[in-house]
N, C-alpha and C positions, 0 to 999 in steps of 0.2 A: 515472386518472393512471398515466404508466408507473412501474412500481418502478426505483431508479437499481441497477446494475450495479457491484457493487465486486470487483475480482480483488484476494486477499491471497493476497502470497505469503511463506509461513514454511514454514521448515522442524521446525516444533515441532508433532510432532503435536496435542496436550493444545489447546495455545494456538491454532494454526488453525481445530478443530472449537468450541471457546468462543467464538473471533469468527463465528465461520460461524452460532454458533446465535443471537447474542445481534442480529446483524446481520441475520439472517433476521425475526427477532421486531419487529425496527424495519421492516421493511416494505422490504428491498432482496433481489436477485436475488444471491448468490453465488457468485462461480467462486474457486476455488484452484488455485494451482501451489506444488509445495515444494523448488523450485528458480530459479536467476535465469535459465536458459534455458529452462525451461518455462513460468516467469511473463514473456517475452518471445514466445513463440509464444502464449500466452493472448490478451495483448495485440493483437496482429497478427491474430485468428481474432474475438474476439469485442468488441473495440473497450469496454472498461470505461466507467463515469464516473469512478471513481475506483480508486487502488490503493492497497492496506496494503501497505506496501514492507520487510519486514525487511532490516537492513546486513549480516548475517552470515550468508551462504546459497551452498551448496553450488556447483557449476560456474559461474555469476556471482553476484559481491557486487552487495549492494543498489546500494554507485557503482556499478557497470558498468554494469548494468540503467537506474540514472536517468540516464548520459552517454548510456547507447542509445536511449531514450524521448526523451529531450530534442533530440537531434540530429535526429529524424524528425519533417517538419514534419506527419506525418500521425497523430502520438500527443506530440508535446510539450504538447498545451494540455489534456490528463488530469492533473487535480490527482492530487499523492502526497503520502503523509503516511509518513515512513519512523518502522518502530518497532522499537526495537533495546534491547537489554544494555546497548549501548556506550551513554557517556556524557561522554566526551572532549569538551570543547569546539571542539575540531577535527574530528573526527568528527559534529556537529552544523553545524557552520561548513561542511564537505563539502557535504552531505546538500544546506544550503541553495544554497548555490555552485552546484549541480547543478542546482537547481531544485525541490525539493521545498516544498510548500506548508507544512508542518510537519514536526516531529523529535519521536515523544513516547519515552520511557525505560520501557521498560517493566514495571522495577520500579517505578515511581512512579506509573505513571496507572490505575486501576479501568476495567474495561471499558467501564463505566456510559459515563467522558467521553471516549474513545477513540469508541464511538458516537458523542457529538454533536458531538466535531472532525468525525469524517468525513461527517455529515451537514449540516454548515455550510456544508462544501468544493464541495457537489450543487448546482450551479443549479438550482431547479425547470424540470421541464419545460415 
């Protein structure tokens, strides 16, 4: 079986190397960017199945990033799951409007289910 491919991109170190590890241990391939232009060249170079999308990241914000993914008909069909601070119900309402497959808070969700959202989102291959 091939391992699925997830680019997260956070800007928090602590938080990126904890999904990178716990992500690895579920049996996926890891890339990281800790920026919204650098996780936009990720995307473009190594073609994800999925992305951890943080909303609040440096040179582009998570919307930027998910209006740019979405309007490319050669990366819109990469499910995102955006995971952010924010909590605004408009800033969730965003996220989805853009097209993101889920919004989790990332005060509220343990790593544990943040894995099996993103593993749900994996078509088998």
């Amino acid at each position: 079986m091939i391992m699925p491919k997830i680019l997260i991109v956070e800007d928090d170190l602590p938080l990126l190397r904890m999904y990178q590890v716990v992500l690895q241990k579920a049996g996926c391939q890891v890339l990281s960017a800790l920026d919204g232009e650098e996780g936009i060249e990720k995307v473009r170079d190594d073609n994800p199945d999925l992305i951890l999308l943080d909303v609040v990241l440096p040179k582009k914000n998570g919307f930027q990033v998910l209006e740019y993914l979405k309007s490319d008909v050669n990366f819109s069909r990469i499910p995102v799951v955006c995971l952010s601070v924010l909590h605004q119900e408009e800033d969730i309402e965003q996220c989805k409007r853009l097209g993101a497959k889920d919004f989790l808070v990332k005060t509220d969700v343990d790593p544990e289910d943040v894995i099996s959202k993103v593993l749900s989102y994996i078509k088998p291959h």
